[in-house]
PDB file with one MODEL, atoms N, CA, C and O in Angstrom:
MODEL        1
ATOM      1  N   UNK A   1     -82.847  48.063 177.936  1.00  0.00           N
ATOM      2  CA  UNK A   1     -81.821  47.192 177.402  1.00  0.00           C
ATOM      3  C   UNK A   1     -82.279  46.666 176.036  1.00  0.00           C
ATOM      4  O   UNK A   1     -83.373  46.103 176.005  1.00  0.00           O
ATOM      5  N   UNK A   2     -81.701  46.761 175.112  1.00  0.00           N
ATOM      6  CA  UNK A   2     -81.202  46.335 173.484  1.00  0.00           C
ATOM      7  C   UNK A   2     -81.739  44.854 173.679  1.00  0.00           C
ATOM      8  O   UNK A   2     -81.212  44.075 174.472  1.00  0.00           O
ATOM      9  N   UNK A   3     -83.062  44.463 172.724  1.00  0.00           N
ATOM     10  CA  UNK A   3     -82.780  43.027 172.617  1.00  0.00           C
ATOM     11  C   UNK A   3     -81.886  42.304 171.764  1.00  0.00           C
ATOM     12  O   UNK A   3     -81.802  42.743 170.617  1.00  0.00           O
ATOM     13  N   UNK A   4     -80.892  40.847 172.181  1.00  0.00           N
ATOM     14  CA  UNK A   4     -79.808  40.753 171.565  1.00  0.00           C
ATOM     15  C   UNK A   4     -80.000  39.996 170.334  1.00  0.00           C
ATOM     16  O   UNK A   4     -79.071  39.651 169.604  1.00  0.00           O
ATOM     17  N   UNK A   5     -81.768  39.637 170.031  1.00  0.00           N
ATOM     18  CA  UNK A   5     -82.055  38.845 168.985  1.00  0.00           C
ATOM     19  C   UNK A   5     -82.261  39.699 167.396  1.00  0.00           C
ATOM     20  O   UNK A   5     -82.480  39.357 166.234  1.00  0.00           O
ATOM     21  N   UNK A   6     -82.003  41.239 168.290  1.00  0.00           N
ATOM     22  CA  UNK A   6     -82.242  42.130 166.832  1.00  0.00           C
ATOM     23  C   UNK A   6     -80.751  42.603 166.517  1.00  0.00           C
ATOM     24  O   UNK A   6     -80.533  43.251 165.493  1.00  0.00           O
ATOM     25  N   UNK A   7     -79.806  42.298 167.338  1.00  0.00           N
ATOM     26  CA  UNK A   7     -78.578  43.055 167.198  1.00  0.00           C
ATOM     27  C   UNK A   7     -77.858  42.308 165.927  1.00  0.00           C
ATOM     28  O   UNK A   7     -78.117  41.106 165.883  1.00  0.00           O
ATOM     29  N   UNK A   8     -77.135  42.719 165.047  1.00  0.00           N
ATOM     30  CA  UNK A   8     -77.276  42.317 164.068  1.00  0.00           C
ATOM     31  C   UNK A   8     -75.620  41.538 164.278  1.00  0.00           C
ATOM     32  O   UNK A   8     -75.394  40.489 163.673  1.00  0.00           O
ATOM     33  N   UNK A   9     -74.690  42.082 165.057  1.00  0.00           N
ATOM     34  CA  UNK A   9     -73.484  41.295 165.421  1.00  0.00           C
ATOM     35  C   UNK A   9     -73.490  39.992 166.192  1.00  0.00           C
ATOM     36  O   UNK A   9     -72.639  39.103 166.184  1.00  0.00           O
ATOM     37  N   UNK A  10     -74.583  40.065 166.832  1.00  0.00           N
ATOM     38  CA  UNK A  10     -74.915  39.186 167.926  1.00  0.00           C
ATOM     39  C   UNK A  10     -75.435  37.553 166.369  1.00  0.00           C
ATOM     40  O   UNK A  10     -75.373  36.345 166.600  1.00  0.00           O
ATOM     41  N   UNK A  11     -75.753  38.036 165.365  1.00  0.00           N
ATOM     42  CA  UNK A  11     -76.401  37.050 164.303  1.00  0.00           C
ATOM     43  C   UNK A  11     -74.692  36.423 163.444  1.00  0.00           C
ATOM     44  O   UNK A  11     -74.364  35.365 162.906  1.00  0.00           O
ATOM     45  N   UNK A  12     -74.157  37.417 163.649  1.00  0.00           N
ATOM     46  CA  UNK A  12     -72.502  37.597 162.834  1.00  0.00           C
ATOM     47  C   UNK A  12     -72.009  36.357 163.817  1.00  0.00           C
ATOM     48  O   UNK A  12     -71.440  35.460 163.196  1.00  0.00           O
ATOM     49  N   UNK A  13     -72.101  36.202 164.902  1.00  0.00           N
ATOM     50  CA  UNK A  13     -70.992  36.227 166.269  1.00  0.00           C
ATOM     51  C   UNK A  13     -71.521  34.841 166.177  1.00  0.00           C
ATOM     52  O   UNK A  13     -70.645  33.982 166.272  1.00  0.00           O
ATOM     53  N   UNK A  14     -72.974  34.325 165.983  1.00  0.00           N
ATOM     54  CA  UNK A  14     -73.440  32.988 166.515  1.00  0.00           C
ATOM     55  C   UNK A  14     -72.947  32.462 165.054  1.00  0.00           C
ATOM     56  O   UNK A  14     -73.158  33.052 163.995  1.00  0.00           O
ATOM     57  N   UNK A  15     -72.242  31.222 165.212  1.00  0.00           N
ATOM     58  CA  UNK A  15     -71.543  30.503 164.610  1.00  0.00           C
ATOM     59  C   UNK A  15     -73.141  29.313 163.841  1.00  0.00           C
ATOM     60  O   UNK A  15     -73.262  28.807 162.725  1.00  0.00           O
ATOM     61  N   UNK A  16     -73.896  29.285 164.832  1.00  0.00           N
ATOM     62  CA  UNK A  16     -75.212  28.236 164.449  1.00  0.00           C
ATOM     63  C   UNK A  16     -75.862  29.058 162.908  1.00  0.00           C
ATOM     64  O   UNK A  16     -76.036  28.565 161.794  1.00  0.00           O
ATOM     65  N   UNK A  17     -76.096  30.396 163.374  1.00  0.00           N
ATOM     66  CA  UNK A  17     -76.873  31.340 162.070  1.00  0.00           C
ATOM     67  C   UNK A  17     -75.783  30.856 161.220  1.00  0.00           C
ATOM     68  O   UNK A  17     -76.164  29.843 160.635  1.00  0.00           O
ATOM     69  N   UNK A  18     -74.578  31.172 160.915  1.00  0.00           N
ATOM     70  CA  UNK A  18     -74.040  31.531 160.325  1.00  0.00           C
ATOM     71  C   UNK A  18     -73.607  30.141 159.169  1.00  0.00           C
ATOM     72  O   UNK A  18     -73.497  30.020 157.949  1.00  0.00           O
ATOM     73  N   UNK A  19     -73.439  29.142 160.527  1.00  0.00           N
ATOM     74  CA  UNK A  19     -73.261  28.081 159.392  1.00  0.00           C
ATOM     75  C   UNK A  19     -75.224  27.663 158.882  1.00  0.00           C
ATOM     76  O   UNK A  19     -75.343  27.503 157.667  1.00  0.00           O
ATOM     77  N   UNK A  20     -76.015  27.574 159.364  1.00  0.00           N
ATOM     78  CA  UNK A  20     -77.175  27.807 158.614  1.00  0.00           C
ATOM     79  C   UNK A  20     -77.252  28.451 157.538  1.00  0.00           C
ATOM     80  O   UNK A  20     -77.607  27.697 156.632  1.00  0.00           O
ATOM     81  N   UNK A  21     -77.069  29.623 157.156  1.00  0.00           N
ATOM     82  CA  UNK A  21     -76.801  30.428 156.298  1.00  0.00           C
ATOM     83  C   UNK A  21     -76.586  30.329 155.507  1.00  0.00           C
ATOM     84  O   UNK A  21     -77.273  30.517 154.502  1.00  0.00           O
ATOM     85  N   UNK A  22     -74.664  29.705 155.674  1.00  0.00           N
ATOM     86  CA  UNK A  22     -73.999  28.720 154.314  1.00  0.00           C
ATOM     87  C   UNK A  22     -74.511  27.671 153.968  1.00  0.00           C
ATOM     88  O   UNK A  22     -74.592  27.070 152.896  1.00  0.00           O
ATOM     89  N   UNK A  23     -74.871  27.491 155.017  1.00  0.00           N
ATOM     90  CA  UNK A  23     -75.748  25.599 154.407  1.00  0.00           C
ATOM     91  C   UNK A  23     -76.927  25.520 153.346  1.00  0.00           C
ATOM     92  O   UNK A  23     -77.002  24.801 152.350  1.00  0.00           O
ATOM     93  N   UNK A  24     -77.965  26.599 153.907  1.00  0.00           N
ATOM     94  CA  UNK A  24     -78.934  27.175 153.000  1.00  0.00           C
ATOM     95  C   UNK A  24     -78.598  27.908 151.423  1.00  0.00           C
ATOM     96  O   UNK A  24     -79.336  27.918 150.437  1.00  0.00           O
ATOM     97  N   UNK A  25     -77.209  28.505 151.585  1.00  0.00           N
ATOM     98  CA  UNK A  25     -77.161  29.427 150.079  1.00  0.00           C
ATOM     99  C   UNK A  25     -76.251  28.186 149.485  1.00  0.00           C
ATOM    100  O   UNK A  25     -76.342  28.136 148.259  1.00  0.00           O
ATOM    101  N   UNK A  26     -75.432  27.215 150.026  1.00  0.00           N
ATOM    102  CA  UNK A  26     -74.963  26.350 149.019  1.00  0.00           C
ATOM    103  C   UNK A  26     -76.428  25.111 148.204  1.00  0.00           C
ATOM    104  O   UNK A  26     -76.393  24.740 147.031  1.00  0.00           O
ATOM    105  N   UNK A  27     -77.637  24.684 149.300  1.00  0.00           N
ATOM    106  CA  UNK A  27     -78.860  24.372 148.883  1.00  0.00           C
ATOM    107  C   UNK A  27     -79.148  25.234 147.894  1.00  0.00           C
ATOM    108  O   UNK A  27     -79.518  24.508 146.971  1.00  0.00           O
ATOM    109  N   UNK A  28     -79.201  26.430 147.513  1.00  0.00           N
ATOM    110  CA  UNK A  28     -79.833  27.173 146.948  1.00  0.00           C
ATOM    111  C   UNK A  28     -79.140  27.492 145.222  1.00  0.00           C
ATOM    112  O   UNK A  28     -79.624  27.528 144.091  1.00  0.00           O
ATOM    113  N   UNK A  29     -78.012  27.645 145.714  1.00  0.00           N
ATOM    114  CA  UNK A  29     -77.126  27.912 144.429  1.00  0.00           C
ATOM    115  C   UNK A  29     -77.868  26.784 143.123  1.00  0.00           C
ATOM    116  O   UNK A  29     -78.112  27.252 142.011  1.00  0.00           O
ATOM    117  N   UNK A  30     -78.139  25.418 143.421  1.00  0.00           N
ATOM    118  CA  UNK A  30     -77.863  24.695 141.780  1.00  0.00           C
ATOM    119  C   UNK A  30     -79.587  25.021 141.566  1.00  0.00           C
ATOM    120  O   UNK A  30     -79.894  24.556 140.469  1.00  0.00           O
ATOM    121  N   UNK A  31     -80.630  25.567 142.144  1.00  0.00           N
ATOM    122  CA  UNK A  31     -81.742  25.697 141.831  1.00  0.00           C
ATOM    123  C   UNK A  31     -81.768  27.101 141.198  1.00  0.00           C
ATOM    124  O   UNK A  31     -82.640  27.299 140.352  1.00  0.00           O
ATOM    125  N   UNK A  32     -80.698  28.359 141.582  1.00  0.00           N
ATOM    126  CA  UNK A  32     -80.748  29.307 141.339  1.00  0.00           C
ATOM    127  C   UNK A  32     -80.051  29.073 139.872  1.00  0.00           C
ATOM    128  O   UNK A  32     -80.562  29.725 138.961  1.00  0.00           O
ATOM    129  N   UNK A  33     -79.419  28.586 139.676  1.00  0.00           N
ATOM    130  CA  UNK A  33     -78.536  27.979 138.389  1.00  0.00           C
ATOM    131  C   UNK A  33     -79.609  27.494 137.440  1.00  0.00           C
ATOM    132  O   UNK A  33     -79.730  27.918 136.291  1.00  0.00           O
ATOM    133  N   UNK A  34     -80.155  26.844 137.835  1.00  0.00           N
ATOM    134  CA  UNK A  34     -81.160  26.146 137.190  1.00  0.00           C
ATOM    135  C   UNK A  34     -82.394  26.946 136.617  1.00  0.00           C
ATOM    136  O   UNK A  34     -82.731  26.829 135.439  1.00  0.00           O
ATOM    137  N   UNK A  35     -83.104  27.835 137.586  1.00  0.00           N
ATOM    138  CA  UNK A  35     -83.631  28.869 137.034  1.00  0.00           C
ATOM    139  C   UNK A  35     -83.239  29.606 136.207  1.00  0.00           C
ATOM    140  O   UNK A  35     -83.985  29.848 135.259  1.00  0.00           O
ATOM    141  N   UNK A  36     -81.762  30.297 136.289  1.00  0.00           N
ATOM    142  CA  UNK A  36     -81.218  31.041 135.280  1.00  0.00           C
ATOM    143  C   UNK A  36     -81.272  30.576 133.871  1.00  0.00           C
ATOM    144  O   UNK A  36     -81.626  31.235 132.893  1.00  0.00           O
ATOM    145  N   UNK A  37     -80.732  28.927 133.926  1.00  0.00           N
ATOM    146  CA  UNK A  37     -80.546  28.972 132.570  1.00  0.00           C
ATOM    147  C   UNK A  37     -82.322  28.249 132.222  1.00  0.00           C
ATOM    148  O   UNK A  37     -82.715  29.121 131.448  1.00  0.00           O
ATOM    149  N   UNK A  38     -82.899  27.762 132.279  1.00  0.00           N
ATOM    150  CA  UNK A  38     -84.248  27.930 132.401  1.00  0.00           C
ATOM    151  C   UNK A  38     -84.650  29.756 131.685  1.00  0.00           C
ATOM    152  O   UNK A  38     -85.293  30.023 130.670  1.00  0.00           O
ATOM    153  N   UNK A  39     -84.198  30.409 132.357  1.00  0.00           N
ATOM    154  CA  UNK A  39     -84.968  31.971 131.439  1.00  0.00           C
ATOM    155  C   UNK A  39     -83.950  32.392 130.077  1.00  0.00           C
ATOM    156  O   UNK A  39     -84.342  33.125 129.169  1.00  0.00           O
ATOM    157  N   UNK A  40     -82.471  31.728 130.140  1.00  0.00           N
ATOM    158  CA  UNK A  40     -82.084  31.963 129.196  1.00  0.00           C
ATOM    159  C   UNK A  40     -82.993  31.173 128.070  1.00  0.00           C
ATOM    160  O   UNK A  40     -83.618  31.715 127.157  1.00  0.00           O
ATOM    161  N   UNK A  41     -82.911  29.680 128.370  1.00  0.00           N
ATOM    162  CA  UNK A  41     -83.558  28.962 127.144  1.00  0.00           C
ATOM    163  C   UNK A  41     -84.732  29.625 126.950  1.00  0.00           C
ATOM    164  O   UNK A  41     -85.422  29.161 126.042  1.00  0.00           O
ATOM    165  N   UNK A  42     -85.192  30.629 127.566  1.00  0.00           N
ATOM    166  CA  UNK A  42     -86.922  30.715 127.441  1.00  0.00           C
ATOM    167  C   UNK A  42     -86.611  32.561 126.588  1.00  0.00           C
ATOM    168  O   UNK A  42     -87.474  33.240 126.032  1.00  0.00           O
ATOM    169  N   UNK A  43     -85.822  32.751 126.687  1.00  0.00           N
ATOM    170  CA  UNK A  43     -85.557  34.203 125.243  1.00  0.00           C
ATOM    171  C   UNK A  43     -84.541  33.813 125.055  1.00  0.00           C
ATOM    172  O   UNK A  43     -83.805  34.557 125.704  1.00  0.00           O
ATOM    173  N   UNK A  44     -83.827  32.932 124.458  1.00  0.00           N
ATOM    174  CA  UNK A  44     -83.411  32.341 123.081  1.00  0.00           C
ATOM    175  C   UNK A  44     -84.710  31.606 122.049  1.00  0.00           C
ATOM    176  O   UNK A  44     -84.663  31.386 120.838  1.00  0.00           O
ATOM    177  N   UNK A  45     -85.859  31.333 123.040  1.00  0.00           N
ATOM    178  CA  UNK A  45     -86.844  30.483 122.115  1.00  0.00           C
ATOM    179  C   UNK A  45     -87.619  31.827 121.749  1.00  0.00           C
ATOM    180  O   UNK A  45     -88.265  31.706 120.708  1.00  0.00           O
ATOM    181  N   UNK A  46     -87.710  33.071 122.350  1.00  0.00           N
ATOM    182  CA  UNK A  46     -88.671  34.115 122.326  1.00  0.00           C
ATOM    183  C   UNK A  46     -87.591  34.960 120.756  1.00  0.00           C
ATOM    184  O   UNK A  46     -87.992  35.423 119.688  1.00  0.00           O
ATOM    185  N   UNK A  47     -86.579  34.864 121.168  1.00  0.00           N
ATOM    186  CA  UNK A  47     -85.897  36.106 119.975  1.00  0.00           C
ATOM    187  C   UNK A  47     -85.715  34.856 118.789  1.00  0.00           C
ATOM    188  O   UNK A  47     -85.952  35.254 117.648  1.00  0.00           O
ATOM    189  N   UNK A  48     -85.370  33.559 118.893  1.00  0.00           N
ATOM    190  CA  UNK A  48     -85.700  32.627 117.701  1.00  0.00           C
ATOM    191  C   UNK A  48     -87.126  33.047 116.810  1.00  0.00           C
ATOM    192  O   UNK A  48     -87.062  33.338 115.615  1.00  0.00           O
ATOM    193  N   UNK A  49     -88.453  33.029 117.609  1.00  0.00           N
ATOM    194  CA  UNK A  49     -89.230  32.969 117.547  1.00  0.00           C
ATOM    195  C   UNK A  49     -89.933  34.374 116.730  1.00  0.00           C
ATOM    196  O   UNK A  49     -90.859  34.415 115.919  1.00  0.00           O
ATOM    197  N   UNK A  50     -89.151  35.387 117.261  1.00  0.00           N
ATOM    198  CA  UNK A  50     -89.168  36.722 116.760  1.00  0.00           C
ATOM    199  C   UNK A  50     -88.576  36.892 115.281  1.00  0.00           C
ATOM    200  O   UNK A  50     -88.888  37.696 114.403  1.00  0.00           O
ATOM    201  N   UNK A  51     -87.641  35.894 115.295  1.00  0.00           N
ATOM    202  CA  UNK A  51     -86.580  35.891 114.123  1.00  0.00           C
ATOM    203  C   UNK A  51     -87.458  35.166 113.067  1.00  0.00           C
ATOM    204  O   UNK A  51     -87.439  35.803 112.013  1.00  0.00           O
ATOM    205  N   UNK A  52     -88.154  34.146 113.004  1.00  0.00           N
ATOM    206  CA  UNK A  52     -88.434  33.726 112.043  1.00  0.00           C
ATOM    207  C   UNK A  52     -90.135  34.565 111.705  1.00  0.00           C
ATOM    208  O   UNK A  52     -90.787  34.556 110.661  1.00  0.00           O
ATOM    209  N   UNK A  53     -90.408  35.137 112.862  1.00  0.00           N
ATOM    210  CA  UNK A  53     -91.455  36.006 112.723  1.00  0.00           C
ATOM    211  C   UNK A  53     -91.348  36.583 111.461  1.00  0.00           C
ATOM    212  O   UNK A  53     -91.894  36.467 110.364  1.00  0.00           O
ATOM    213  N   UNK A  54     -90.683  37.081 111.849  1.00  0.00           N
ATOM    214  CA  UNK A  54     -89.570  38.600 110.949  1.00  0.00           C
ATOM    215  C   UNK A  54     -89.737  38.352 109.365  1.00  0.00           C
ATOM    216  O   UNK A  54     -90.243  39.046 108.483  1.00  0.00           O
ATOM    217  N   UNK A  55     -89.137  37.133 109.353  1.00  0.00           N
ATOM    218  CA  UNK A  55     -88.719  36.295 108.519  1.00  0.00           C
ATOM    219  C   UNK A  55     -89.869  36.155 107.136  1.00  0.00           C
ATOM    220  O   UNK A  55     -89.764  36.521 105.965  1.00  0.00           O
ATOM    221  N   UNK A  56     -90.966  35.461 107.881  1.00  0.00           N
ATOM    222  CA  UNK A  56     -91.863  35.252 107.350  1.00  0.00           C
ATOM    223  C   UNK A  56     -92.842  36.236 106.834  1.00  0.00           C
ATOM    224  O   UNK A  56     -93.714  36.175 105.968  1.00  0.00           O
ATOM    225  N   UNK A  57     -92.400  37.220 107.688  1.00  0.00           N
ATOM    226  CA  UNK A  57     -93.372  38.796 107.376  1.00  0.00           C
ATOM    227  C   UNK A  57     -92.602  39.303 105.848  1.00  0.00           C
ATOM    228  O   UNK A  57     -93.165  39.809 104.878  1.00  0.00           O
ATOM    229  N   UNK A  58     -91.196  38.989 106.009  1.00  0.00           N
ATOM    230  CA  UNK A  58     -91.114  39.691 104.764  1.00  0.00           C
ATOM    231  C   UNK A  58     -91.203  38.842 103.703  1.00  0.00           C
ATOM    232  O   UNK A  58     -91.599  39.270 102.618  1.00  0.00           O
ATOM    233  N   UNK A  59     -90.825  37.445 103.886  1.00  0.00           N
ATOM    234  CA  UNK A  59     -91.499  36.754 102.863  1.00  0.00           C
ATOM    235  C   UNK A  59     -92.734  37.189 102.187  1.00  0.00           C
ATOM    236  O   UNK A  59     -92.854  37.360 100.974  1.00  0.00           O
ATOM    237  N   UNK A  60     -93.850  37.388 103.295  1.00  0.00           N
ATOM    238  CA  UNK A  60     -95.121  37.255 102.493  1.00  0.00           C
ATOM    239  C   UNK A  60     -95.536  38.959 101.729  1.00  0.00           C
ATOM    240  O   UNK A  60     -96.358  39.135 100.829  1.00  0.00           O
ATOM    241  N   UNK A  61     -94.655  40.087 102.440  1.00  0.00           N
ATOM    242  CA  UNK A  61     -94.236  41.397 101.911  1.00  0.00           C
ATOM    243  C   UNK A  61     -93.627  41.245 100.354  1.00  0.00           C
ATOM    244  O   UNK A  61     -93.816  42.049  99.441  1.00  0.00           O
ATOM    245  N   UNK A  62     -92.919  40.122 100.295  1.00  0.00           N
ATOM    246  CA  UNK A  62     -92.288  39.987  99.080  1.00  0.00           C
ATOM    247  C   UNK A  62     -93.037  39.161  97.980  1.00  0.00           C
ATOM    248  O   UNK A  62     -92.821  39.091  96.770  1.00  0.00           O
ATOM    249  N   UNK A  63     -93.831  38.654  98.637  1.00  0.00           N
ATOM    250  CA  UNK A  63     -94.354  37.703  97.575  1.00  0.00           C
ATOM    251  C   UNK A  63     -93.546  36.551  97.578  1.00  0.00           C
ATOM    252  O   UNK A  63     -93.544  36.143  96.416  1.00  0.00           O
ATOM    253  N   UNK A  64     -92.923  35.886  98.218  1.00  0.00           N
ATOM    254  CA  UNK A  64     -92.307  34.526  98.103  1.00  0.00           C
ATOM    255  C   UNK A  64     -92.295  33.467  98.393  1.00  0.00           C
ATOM    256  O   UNK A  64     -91.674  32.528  97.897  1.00  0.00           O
ATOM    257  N   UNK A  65     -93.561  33.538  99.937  1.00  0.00           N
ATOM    258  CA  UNK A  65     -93.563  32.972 101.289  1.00  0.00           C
ATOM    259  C   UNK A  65     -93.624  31.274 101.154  1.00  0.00           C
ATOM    260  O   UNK A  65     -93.069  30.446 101.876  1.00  0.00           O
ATOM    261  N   UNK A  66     -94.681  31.008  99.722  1.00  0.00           N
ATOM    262  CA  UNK A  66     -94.685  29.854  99.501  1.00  0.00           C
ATOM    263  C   UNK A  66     -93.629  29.138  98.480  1.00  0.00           C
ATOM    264  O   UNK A  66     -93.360  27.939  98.541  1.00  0.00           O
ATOM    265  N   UNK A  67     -93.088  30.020  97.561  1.00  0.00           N
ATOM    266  CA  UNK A  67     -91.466  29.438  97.386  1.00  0.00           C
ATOM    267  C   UNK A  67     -90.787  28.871  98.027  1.00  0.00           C
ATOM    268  O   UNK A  67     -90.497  27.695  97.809  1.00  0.00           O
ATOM    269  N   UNK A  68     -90.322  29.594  99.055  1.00  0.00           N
ATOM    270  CA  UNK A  68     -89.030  29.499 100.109  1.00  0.00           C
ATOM    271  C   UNK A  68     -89.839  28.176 100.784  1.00  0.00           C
ATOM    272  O   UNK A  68     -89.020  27.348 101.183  1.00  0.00           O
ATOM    273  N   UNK A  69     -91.001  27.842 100.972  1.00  0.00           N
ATOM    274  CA  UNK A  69     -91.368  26.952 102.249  1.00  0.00           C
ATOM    275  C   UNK A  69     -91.080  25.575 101.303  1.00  0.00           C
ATOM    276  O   UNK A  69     -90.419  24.711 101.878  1.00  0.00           O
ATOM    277  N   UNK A  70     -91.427  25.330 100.167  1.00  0.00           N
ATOM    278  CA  UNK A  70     -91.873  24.301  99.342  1.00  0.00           C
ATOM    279  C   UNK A  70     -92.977  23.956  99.335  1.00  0.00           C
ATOM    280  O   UNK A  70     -93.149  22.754  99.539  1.00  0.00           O
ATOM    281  N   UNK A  71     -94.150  24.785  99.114  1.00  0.00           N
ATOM    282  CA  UNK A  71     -95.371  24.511  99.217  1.00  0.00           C
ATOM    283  C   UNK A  71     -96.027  24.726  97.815  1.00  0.00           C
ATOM    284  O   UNK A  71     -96.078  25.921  97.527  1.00  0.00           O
ATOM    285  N   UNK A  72     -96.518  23.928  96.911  1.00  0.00           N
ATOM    286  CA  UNK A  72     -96.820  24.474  95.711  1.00  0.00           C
ATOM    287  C   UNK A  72     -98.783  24.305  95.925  1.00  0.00           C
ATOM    288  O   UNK A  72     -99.536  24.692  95.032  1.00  0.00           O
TER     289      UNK A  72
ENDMDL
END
């Protein structure tokens, strides 16, 4: 005989899992939110960061680097 703790309808059918379940992924959602935008801010600061990289490389390619900054 099938144990009924692996049957996967028997997890569908119990109303206890199920509202557990929801209870747990609505807990979960504003941390998962939160992480997300957490990695957005974290490559917007990485491709910013790249950008003025960039930036500065060709400045000093050009000869200008201390022009543009105001550094005499």
């Amino acid at each position: 005989m099938a144990d009924k703790t692996a049957d996967a309808d028997h997890f569908a059918r119990d109303t206890r899992i199920t509202a557990a379940a929801a209870s747990s992924m609505n807990a979960v959602k504003p941390i998962m939110r939160f992480q997300v935008s957490m990695l957005g801010m974290w490559a917007h600061s990485i491709e910013r960061f790249a950008d003025n990289y960039e930036k500065a490389l060709d400045e000093t390619r050009r000869g200008t680097g201390q022009a543009t900054r105001g550094v005499n």
